[in-house]
N, C-alpha and C positions, 0 to 999 in steps of 0.2 A: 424307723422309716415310716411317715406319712403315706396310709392309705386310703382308698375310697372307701368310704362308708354307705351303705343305702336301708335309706328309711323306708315307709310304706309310701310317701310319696316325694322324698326330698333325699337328693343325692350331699354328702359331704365330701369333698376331696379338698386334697391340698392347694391350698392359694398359690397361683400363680402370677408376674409382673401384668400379665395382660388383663387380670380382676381388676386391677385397681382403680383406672377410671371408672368402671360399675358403684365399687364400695364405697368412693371419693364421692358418688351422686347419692347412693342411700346415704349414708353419714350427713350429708347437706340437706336433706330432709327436717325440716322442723322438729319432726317427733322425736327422730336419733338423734341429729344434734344437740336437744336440748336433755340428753341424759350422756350423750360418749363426746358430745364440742370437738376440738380439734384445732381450734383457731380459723384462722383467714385460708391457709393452705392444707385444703381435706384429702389431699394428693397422698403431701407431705406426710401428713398424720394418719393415713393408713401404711403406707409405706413405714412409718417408726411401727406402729402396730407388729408388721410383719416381722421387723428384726428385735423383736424383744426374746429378748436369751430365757430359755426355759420354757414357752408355751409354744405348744404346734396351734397354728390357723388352718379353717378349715374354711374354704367358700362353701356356701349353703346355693344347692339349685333347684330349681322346680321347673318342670319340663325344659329342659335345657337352657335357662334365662339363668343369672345371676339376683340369687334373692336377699341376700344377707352373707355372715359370716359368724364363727362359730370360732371359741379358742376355747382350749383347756391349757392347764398347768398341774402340777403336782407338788404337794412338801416331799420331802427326800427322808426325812428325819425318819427310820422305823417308827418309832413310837409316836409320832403323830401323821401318820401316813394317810393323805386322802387326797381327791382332785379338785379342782373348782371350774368351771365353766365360764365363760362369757361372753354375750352372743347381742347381736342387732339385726334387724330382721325390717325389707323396704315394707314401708307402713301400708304401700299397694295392696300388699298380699297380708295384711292381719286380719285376723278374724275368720280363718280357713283352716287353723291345726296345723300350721304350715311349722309354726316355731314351735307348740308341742311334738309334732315328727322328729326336727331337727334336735331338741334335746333329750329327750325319748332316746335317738337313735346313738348321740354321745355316753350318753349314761351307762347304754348298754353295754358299747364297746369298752368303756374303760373300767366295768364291770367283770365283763367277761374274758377281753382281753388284757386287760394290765392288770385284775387282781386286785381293783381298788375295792373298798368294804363302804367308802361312807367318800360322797360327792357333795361340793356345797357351790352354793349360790348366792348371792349378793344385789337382790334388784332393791331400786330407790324405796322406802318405807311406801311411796304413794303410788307406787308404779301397781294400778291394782291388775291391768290386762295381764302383764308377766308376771305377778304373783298366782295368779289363776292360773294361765300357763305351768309354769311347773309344779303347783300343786298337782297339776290333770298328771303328769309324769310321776308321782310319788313324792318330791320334797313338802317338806316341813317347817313350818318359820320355828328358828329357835330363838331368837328374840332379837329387838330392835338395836342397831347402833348407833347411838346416839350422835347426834352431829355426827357422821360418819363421812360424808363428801360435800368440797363446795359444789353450790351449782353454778350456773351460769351468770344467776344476777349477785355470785358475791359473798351468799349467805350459806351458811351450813345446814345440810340438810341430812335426815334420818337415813339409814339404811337397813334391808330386813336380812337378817341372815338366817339363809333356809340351808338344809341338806337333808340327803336323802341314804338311806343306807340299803344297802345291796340288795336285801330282801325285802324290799321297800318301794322297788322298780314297777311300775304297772305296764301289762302288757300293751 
C-alpha cells in the first residue's frame, strides 16, 4: 500500500487523477521535457506513467503546491534484489535541495522500510545538476552507458549509472 512519505521539507504521497494536469505542465517544461518527452499529449503520457505495472508514483510537494514526481521500482529476483528511482522535479523550484530531499527521503524508506541493501539510478551522462543531486544523497557513478537512450533530436546519447548502498545513505 502507497504511503505518505515526509522529507525535511518535501512531502511524497501517492499520485492521485487530480496531479495530473500539475505533472502534464512540469513535464511540458523545456528542461523535463527534453530528458522524460512524452510526445504532443503530456496528459496522456503521465497518465501511461501512472499505469506502469511494477513501480509505485509518488507526487513530490513543497508547501502544499505540486512539485515534481518521484517512482521507484524493484528487481524481484533474490539474488539480484535492489530498487531504482526515477524522478522530475518543476525547474521553478531547482536549485533549493528540494530534489535532494525528495530522494534522500525515498532512499530512506526503501531502505528502511522494504529492506532494500543497494538503490540505483540512471540520470543522462550530461545531466550534471542531478548527478550533484544524488551524489549530495550518497550514490555513486559506477560507470557510463554507453548510448544508453535516444534523445529527443534522434541520437543516442550516454547514461550514468549510479547507486547507492544502504550504508552509503547521507543524513
Amino acid at each position: 500500500m502507497p504511503m505518505t512519505l515526509r522529507g525535511a521539507r518535501v512531502v511524497l504521497r501517492p499520485t492521485v487523477p487530480s496531479d495530473v494536469p500539475s505533472l502534464a505542465a512540469i513535464r511540458a517544461t523545456p528542461e523535463v521535457y527534453a530528458r522524460w518527452r512524452g510526445g504532443a499529449d503530456l496528459v496522456a503520457a503521465v497518465r501511461e506513467d501512472l499505469a506502469e505495472p511494477g513501480a509505485e508514483q509518488l507526487t513530490i510537494e513543497c508547501e502544499g503546491a505540486v512539485i515534481g514526481f518521484i517512482q521507484w521500482s524493484s528487481e524481484a529476483d533474490p539474488d539480484y534484489r535492489h530498487a531504482s528511482i526515477d524522478i522530475y522535479l518543476d525547474p521553478a523550484v531547482h536549485g533549493r535541495g528540494l530534489g535532494t530531499d525528495a530522494v534522500r527521503t525515498l532512499a530512506r524508506h526503501l531502505i528502511d522500510d522494504h529492506g532494500h541493501h543497494r538503490i540505483v539510478i540512471d540520470p543522462a551522462a550530461d545531466n550534471a545538476a542531478a548527478i550533484r543531486c544524488y551524489g549530495k544523497v550518497g550514490f555513486r557513478p559506477v560507470g557510463v552507458m554507453r548510448s544508453y537512450e535516444r534523445g529527443a533530436d534522434g541520437t543516442w546519447h550516454d547514461g550514468l549509472l549510479m547507486d547507492l548502498l544502504a550504508g552509503e545513505l547521507t543524513p
